[in-house]
N, C-alpha and C positions, 0 to 999 in steps of 0.2 A: 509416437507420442511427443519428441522432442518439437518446442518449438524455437526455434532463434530469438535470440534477443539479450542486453546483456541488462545490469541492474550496476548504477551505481554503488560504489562503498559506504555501508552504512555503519556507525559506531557500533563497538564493540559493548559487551554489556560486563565484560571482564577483561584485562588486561594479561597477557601473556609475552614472552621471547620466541618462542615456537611459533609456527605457523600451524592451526590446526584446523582439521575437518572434522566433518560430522560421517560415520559412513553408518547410512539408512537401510536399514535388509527390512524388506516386505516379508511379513509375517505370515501375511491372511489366506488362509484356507489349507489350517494343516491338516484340516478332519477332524475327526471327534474320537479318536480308537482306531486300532487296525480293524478292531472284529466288533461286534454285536452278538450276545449271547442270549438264543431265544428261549422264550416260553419254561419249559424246566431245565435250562443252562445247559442242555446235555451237547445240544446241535448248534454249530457256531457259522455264519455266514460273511465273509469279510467284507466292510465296507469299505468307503473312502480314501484316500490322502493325498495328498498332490504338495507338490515340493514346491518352497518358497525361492522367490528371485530376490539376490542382492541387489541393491544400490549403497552409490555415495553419493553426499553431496556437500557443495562449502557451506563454512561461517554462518552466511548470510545476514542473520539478526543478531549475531554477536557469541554463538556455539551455544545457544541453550533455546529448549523452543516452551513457549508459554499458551493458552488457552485464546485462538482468536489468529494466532498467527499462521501464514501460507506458505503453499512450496509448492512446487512442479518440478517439470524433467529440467535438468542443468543441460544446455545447449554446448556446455563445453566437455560435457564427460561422455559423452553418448558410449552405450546404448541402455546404461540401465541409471545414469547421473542422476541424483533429484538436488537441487539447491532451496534457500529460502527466496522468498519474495514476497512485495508490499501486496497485500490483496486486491488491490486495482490494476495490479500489473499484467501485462499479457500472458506471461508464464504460469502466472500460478492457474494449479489446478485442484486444490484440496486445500480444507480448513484447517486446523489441529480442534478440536471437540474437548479434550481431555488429555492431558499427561501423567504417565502413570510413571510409576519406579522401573528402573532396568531390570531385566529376567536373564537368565541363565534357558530358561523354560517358557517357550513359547506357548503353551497351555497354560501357564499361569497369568496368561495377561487376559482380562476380560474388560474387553471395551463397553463403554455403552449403545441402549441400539440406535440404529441409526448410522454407524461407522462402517464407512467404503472401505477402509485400508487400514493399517496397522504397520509404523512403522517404528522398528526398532533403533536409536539413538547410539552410534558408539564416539568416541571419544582417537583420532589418530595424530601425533604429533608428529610432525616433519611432514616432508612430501615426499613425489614421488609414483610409481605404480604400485607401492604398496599402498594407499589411501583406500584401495577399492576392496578391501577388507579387512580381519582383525579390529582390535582397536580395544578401549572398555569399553562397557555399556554402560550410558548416563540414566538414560529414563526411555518410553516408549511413546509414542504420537498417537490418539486415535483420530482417523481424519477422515473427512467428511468432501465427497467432491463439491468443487464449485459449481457444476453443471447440475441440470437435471436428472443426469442417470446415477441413481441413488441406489446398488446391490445390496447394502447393507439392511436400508429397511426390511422390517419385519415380515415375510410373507415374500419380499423381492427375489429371495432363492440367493443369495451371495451374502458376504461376508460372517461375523459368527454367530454361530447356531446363541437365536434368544426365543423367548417366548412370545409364540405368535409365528416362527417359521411353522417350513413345511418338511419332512423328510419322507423319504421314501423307506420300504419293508427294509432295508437293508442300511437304517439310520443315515442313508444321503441325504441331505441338504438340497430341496427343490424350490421352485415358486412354485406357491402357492396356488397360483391361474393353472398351473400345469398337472394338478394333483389328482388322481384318480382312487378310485375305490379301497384298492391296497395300500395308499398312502397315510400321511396323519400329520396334523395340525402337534406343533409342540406344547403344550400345558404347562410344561414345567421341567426344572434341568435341577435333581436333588443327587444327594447321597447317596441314599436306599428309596427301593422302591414303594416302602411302606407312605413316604412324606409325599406321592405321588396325590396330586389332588383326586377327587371321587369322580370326576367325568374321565379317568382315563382310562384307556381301552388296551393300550400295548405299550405297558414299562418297558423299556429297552436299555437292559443292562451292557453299557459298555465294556473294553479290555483295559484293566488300569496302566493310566498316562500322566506321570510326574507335572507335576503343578495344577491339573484340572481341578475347576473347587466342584464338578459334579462326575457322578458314575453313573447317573439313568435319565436316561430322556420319557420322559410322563408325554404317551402320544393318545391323542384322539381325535375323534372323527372329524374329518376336513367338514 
């Protein structure tokens, strides 16, 4: 994913003593629950989760990211570096969409759809090989690739679960194109399953997971 290339220094939008980084931990695709509780909650089938990859990356626009602004892989931290960069630049490979508040809770961050990645902001002063973790948390990125491969659209099978994906009996997250007879179109992501709209066929009561603002996926027929 790294490409070469380096970016001029571009002013600071805050001034500090310190040298500071941003270190960026990829969020997206922590699943939705361990488990799925079906039909009369007795029988439980576990779904999803897959573990997120850290990144860091510098400065770049000045340690704070705003709505419009780019980034890609840092050619000088390899292998998991991302820095900022001017959106006409070679490197960049993703928009920022939206910025949202720091989380403790990766469930608590809900992007808008559309968003490839989801990357979390922290705050490290000094250098060194500690950059590539720790830090505070400033705020969260939802981004958006530059390219055409867009995972996050609705129905595309990647990024997070919104209305209009696809999941599978076992509340996986599929595309849509790939969806079969046991499968279901999402409807809706509520509370309780009463707030489930009236086309829906298989409420899918979640396992409670701190910060989530829902517990049932409202599924119906692809």
């Amino acid at each position: 994913m790294t490409q070469p290339g380096s970016t001029p220094n571009r002013p600071r939008r805050g001034a500090g003593c310190l040298q500071s980084l941003l270190v960026l931990a990829v969020i997206l695709g922590l699943g939705y629950g361990a488990s799925k509780i079906f039909g009369d909650e007795s029988s439980k089938s576990k779904g999803s989760s897959s573990s997120s990859s850290s990144s860091s990356a510098s400065d770049g626009k000045g340690g704070s990211w705003e709505i419009g602004d780019c980034g890609g892989p840092d050619p000088e931290n390899k292998p998991d570096g991302y820095r900022a960069f001017d959106c006409d630049e070679q490197g960049a490979t993703f928009k920022a969409l939206k910025i949202e508040d720091a989380s403790f809770l990766p469930n608590a961050i809900q992007c808008p759809a559309g968003t490839d990645l989801i990357i979390q902001v922290s705050r490290v002063f000094g250098s060194g090989d500690g950059k590539k973790g720790g830090g505070i948390p400033t705020n969260t990125v939802c981004g958006r690739n530059l390219t055409g491969d867009h995972p996050g659209d609705a129905g595309a099978g990647g990024g997070q679960l919104v209305e209009g994906d696809c999941v599978s009996a076992t509340a996986k997250e599929i595309a849509c194109a790939s969806a079969g007879a046991n499968d279901f179109k999402v409807l809706g992501l509520v509370k309780e399953k009463t707030e489930c709209p009236a086309a829906t066929t298989e409420p899918m009561q979640l396992m409670m997971a701190m910060g989530r603002p829902y517990d049932v996926i409202c599924g119906g027929k692809v």
